[in-house]
PABALUM-313477 format. One record per residue (C-alpha): residue number from 1; residue in three letters; chain; x, y, z. Coordinates in nm, 2 decimals. Layout:
# PABALUM-313477
{pos = NUM&code = ala&unit = A&px = X&py = Y&pz = Z} $
...
This chain:
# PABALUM-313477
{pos = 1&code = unk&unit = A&px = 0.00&py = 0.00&pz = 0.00} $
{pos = 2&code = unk&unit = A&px = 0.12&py = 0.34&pz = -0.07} $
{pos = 3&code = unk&unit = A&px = 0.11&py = 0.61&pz = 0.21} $
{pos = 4&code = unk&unit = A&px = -0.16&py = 0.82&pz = 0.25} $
{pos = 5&code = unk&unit = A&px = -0.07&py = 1.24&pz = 0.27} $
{pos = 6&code = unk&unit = A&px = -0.25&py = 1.50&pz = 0.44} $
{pos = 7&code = unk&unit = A&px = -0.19&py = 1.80&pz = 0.34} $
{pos = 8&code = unk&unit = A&px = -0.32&py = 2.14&pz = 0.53} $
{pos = 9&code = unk&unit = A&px = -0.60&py = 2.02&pz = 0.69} $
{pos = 10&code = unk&unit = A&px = -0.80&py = 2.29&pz = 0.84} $
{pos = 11&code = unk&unit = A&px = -1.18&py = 2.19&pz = 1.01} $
{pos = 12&code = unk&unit = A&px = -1.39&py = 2.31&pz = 1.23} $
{pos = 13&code = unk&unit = A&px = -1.70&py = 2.12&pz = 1.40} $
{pos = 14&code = unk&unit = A&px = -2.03&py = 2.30&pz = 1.30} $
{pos = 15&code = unk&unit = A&px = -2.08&py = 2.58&pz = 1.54} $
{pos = 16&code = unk&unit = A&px = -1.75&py = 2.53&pz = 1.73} $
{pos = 17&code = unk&unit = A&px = -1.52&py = 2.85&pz = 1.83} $
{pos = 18&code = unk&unit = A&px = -1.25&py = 2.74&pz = 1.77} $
{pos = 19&code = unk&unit = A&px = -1.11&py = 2.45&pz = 1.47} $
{pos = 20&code = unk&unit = A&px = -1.00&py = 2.09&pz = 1.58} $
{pos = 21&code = unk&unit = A&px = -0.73&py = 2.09&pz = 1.31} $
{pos = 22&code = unk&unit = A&px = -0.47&py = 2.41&pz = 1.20} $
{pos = 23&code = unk&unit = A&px = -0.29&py = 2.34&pz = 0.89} $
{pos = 24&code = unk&unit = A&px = -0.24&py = 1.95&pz = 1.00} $
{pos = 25&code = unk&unit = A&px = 0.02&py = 1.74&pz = 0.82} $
{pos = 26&code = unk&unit = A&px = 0.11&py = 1.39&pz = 0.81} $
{pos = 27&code = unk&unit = A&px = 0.18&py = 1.09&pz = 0.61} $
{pos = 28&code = unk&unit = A&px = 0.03&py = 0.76&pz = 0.71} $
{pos = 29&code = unk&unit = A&px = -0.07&py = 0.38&pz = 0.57} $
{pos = 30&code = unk&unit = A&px = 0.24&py = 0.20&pz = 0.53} $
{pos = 31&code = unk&unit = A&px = 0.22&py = -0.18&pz = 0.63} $
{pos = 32&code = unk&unit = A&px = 0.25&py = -0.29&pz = 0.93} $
{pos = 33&code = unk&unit = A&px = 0.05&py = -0.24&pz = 1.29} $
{pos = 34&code = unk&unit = A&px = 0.03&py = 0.16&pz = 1.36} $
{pos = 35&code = unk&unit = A&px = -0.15&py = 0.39&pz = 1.65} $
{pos = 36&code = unk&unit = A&px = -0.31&py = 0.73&pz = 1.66} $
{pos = 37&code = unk&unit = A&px = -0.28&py = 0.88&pz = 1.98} $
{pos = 38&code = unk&unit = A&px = -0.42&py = 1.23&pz = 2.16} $
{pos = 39&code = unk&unit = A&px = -0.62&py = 1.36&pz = 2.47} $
{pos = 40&code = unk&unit = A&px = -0.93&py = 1.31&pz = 2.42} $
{pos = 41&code = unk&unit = A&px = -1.11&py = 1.60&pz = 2.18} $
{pos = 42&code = unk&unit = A&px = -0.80&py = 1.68&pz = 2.01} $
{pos = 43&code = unk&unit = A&px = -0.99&py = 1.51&pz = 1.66} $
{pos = 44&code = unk&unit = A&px = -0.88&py = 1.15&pz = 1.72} $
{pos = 45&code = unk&unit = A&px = -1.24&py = 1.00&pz = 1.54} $
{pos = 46&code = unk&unit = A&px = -1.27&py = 1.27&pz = 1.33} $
{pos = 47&code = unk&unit = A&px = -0.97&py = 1.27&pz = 1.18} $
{pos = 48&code = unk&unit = A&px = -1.01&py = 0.86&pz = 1.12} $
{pos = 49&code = unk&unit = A&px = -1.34&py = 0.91&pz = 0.95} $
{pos = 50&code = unk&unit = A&px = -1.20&py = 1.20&pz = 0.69} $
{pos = 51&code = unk&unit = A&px = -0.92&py = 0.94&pz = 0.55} $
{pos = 52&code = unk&unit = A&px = -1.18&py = 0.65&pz = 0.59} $
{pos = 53&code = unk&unit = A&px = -1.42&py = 0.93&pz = 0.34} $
{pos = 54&code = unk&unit = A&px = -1.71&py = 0.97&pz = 0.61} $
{pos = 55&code = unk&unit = A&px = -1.65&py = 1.28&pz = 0.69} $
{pos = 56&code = unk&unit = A&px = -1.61&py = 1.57&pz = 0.39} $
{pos = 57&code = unk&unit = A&px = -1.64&py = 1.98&pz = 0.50} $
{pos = 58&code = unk&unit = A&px = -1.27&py = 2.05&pz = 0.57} $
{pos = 59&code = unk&unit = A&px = -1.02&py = 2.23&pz = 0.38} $
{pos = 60&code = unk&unit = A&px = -0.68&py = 2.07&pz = 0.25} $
{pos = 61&code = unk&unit = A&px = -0.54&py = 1.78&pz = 0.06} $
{pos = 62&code = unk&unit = A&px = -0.58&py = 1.43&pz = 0.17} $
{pos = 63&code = unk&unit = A&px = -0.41&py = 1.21&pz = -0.09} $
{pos = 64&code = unk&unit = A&px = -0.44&py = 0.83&pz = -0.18} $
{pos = 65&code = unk&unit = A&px = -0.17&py = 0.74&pz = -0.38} $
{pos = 66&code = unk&unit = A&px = -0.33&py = 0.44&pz = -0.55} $
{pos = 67&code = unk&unit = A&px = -0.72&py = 0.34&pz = -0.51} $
{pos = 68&code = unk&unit = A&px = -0.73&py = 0.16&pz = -0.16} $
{pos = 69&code = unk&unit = A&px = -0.99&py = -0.01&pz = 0.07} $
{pos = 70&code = unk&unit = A&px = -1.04&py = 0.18&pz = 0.36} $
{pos = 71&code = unk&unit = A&px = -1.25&py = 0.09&pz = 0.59} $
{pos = 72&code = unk&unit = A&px = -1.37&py = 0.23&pz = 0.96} $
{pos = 73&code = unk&unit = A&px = -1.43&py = -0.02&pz = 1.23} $
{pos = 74&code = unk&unit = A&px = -1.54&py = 0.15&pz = 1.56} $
{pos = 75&code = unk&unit = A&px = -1.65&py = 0.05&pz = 1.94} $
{pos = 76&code = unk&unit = A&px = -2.00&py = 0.17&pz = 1.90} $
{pos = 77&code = unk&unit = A&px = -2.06&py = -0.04&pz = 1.56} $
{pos = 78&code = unk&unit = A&px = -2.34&py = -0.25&pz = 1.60} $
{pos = 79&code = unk&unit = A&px = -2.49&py = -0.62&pz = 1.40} $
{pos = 80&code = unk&unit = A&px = -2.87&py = -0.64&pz = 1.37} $
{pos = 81&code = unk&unit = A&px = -2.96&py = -0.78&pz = 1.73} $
{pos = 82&code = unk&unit = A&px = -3.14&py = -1.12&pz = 1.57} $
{pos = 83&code = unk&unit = A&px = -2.88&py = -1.19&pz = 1.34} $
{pos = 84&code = unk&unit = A&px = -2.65&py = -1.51&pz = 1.47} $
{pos = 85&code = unk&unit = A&px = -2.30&py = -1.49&pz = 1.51} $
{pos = 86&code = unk&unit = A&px = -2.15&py = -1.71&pz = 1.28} $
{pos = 87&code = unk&unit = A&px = -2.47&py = -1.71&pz = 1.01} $
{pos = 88&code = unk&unit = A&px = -2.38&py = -1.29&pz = 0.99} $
{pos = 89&code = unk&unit = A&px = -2.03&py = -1.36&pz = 0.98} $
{pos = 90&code = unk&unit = A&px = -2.08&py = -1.62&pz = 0.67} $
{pos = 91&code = unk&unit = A&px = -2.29&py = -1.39&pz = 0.50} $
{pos = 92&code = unk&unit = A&px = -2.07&py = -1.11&pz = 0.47} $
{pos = 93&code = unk&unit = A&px = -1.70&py = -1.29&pz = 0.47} $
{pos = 94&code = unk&unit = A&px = -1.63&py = -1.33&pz = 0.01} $
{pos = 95&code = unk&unit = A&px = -1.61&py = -1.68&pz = -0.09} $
{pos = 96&code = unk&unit = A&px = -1.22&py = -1.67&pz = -0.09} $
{pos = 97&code = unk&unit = A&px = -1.19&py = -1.53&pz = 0.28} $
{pos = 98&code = unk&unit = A&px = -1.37&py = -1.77&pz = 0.40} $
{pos = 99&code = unk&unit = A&px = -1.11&py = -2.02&pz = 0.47} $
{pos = 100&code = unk&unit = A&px = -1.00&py = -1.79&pz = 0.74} $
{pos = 101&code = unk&unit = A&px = -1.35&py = -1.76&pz = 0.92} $
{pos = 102&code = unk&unit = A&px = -1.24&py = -2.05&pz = 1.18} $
{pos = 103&code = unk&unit = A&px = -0.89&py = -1.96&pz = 1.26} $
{pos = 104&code = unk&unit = A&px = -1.00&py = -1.55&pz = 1.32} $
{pos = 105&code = unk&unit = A&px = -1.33&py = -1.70&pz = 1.53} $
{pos = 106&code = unk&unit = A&px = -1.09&py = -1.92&pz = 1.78} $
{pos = 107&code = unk&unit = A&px = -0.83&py = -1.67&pz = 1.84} $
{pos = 108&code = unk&unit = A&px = -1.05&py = -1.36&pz = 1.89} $
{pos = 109&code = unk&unit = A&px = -1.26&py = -1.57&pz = 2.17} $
{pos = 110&code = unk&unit = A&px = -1.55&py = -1.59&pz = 2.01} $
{pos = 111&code = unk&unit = A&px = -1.61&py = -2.01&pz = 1.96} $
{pos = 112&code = unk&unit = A&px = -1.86&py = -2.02&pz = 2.26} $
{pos = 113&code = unk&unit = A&px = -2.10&py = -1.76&pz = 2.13} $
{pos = 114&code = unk&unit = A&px = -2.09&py = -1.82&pz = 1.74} $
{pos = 115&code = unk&unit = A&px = -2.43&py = -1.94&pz = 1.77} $
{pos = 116&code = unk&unit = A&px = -2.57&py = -1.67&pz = 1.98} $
{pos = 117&code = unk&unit = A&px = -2.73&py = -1.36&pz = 1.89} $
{pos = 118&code = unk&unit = A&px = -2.55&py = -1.02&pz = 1.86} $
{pos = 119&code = unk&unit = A&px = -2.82&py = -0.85&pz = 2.15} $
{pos = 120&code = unk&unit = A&px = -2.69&py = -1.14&pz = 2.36} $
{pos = 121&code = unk&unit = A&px = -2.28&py = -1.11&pz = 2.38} $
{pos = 122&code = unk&unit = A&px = -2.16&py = -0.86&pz = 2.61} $
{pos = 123&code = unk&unit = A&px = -1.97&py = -0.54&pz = 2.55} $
{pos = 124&code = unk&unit = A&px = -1.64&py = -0.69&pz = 2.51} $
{pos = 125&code = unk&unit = A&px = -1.80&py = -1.02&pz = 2.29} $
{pos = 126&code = unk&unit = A&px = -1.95&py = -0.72&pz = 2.03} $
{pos = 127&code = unk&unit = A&px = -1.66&py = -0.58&pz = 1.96} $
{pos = 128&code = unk&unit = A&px = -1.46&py = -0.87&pz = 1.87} $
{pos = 129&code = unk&unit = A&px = -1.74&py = -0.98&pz = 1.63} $
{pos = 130&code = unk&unit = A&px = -1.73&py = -0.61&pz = 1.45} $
{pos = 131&code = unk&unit = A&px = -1.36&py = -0.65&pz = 1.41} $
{pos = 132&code = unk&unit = A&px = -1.34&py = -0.97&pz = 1.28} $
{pos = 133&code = unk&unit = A&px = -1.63&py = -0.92&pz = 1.01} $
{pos = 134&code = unk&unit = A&px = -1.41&py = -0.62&pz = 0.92} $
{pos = 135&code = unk&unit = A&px = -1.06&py = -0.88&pz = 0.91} $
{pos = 136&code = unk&unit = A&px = -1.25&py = -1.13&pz = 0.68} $
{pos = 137&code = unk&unit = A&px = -1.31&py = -0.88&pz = 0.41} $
{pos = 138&code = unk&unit = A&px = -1.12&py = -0.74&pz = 0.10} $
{pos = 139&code = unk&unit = A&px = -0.89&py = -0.42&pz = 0.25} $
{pos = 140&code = unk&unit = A&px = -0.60&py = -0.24&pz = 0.19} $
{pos = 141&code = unk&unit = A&px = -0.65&py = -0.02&pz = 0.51} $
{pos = 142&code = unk&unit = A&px = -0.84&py = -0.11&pz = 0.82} $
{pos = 143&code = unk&unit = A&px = -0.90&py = 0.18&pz = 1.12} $
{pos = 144&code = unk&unit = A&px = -0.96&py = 0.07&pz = 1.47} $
{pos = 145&code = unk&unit = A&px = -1.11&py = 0.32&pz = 1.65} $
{pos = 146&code = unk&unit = A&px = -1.12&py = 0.20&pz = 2.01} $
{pos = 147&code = unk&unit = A&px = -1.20&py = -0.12&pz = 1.86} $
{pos = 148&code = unk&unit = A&px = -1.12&py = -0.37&pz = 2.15} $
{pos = 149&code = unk&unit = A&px = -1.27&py = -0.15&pz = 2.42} $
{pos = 150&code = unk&unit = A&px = -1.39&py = -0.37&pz = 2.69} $
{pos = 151&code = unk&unit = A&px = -1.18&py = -0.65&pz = 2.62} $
{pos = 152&code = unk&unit = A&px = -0.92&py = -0.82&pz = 2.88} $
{pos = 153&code = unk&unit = A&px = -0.58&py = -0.72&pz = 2.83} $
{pos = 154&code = unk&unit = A&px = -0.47&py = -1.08&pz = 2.76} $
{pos = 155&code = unk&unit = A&px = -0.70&py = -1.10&pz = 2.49} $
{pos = 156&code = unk&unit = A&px = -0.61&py = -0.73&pz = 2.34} $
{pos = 157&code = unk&unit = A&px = -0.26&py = -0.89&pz = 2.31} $
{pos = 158&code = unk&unit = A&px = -0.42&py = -1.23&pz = 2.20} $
{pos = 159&code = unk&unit = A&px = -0.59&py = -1.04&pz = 1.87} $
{pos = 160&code = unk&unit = A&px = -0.31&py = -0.77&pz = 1.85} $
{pos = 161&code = unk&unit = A&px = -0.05&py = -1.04&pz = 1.74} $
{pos = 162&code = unk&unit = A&px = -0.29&py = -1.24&pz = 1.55} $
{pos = 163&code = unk&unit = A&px = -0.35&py = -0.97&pz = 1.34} $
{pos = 164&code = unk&unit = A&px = 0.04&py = -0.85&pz = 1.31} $
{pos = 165&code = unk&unit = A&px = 0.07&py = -1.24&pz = 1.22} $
{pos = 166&code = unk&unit = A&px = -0.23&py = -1.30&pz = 1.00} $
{pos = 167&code = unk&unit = A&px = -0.17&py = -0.99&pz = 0.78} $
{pos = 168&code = unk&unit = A&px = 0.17&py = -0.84&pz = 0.78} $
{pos = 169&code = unk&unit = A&px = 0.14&py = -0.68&pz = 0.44} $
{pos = 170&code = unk&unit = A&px = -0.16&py = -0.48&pz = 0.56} $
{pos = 171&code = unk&unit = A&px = -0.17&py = -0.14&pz = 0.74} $
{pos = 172&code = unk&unit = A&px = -0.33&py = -0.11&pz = 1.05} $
{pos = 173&code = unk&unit = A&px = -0.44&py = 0.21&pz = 1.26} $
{pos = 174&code = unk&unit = A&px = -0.50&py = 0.14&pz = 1.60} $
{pos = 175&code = unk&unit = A&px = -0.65&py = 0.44&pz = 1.78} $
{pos = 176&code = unk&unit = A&px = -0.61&py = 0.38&pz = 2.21} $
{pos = 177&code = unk&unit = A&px = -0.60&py = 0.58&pz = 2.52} $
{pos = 178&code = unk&unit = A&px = -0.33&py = 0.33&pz = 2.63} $
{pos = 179&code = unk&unit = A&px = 0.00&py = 0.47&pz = 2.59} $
{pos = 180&code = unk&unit = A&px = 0.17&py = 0.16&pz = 2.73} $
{pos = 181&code = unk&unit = A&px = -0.04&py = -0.04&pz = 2.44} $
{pos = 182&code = unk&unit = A&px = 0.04&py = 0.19&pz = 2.15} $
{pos = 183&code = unk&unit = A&px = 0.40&py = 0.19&pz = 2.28} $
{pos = 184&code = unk&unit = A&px = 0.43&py = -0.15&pz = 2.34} $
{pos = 185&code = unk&unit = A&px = 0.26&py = -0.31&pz = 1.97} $
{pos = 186&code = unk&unit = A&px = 0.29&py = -0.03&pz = 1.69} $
{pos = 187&code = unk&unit = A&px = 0.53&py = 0.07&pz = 1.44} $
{pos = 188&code = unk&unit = A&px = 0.46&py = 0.42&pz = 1.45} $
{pos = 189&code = unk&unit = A&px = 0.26&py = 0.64&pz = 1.68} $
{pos = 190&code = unk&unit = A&px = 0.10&py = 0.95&pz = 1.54} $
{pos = 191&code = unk&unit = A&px = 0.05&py = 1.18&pz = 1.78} $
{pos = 192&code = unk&unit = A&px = -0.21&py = 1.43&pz = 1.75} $
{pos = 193&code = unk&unit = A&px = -0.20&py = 1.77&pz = 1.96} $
{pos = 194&code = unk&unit = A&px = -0.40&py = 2.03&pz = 2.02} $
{pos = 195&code = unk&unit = A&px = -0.49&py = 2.28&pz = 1.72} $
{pos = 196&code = unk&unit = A&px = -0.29&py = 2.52&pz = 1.88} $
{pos = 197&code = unk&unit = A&px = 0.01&py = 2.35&pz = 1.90} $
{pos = 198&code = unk&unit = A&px = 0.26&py = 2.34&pz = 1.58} $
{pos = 199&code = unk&unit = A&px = 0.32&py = 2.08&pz = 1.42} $
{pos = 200&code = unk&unit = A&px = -0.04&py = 1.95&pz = 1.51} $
{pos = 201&code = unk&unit = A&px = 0.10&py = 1.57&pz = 1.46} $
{pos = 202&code = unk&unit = A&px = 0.39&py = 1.43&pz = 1.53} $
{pos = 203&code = unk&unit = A&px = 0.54&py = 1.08&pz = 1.44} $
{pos = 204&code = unk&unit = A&px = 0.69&py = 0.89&pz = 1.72} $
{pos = 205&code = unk&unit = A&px = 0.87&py = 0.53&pz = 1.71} $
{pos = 206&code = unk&unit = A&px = 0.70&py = 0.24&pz = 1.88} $
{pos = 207&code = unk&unit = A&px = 0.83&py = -0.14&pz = 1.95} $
{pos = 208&code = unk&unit = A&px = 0.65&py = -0.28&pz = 1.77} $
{pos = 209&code = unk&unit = A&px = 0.62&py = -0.60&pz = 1.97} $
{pos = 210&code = unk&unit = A&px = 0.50&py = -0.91&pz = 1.81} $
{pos = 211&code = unk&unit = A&px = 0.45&py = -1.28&pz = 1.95} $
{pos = 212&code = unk&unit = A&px = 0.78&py = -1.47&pz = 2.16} $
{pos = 213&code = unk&unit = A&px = 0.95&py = -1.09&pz = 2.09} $
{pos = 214&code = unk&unit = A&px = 1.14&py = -0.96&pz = 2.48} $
{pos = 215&code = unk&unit = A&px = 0.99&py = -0.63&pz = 2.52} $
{pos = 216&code = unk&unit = A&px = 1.32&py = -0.41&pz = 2.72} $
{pos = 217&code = unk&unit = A&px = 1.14&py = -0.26&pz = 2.99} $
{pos = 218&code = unk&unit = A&px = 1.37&py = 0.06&pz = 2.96} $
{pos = 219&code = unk&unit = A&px = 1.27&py = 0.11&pz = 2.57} $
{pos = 220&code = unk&unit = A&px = 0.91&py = 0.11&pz = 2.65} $
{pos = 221&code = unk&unit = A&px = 0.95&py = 0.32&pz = 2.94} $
{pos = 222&code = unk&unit = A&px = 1.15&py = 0.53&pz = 2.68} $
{pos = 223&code = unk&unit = A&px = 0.87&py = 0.53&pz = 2.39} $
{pos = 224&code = unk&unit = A&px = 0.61&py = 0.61&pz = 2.66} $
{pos = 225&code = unk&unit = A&px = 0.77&py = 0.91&pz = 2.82} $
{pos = 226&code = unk&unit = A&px = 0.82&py = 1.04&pz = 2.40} $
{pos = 227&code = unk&unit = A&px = 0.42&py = 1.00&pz = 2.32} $
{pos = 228&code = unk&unit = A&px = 0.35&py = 1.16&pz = 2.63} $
{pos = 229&code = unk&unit = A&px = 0.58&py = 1.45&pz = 2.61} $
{pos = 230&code = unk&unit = A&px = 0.46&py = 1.52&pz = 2.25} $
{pos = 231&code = unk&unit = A&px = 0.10&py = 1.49&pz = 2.37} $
């Protein structure tokens, strides 16, 4: 996948004061497992549903190299509440991706409920069902916004390195209020500021941990203290 280039992105939220992005530059959607990270209201969402092409109104440049599949998965997404597990899952998984519905299904949790009802799975259950519908389809470019909220931390790591391992010539943005996560798992960390704060984004280097990988304590604790500091 080629990157993706923002260019002078200016917006402002409909009757806001004040805009949520000044000029805002930054080059994203290489391969590999990457984080957006920010204090909450600083455009985190907002900026993930412009690239994704759900959000139009601002001013600038946002440039796709080549014609990608982008697509948005988000906490909040929700399956019809009748619809069964597995028989959704079927449904919307192309014939050729289907070959990975069992291996995605066992690591992400989910075996025990395939049979169940979306209204019936807790919090934690829904969200691994909305990202792994998203995993099974044809994508260059898959967001996460908050996408493993209310799920375990063992099983955040469980589906982080799944992922890293089941598509490592795909790009990833993770988007997490866990700096020790985003440190710990992603390549890069884009880190978005403040509108009046220039630059507006800034790329920090993550571990990029994957599976049997030592994490040394002292480079996280180094990575951390960068994202926060640039926060």
């Amino acid at each position: 996948m080629m990157p993706i280039e923002c260019r002078n992105i200016n917006y402002k939220y409909p009757g806001a004061q004040f805009p949520v992005f000044n000029n805002l530059n930054c080059r994203l959607g290489e391969p590999g497992f990457h984080a957006l990270f920010g204090q909450s209201g600083v455009g985190k969402s907002t900026f993930a549903r412009m690239i994704a092409g759900q959000l139009n109104g601002f001013s600038g440049e946002i440039e796709l190299r080549e014609p990608e599949k982008i697509f948005y998965s988000y906490n909040l997404e929700r399956l019809p509440g009748w619809s069964g597990v597995g028989e959704h899952i079927e449904k919307v998984t192309p014939e050729a991706n289907r070959k990975k519905i069992d291996e995605i299904v066992e690591s992400f949790g989910l075996s025990s409920c395939i049979n169940s009802g979306f209204s019936k799975l807790s919090l934690g259950q829904r969200n691994r069902v909305n990202l792994a519908r998203y995993l099974l389809q044809d994508f260059d470019f898959l967001i996460m916004d908050e996408s493993l909220a209310n799920v375990d931390e063992a099983m955040r790591e469980q589906i982080i390195f799944k992922i890293k391992a089941m598509f490592p010539e795909k790009s990833f943005l993770y988007i997490s209020h866990s700096v020790a996560e985003v440190s710990m798992f992603c390549r890069k960390i884009l880190v978005l500021r403040d509108f009046s704060k220039s630059p507006q984004a800034l790329s920090i280097d993550g571990r990029d941990n994957v599976r049997g990988k030592d994490v040394v304590k002292k480079d996280l604790e180094q990575t951390m203290l960068e994202i926060v500091n640039a926060s």
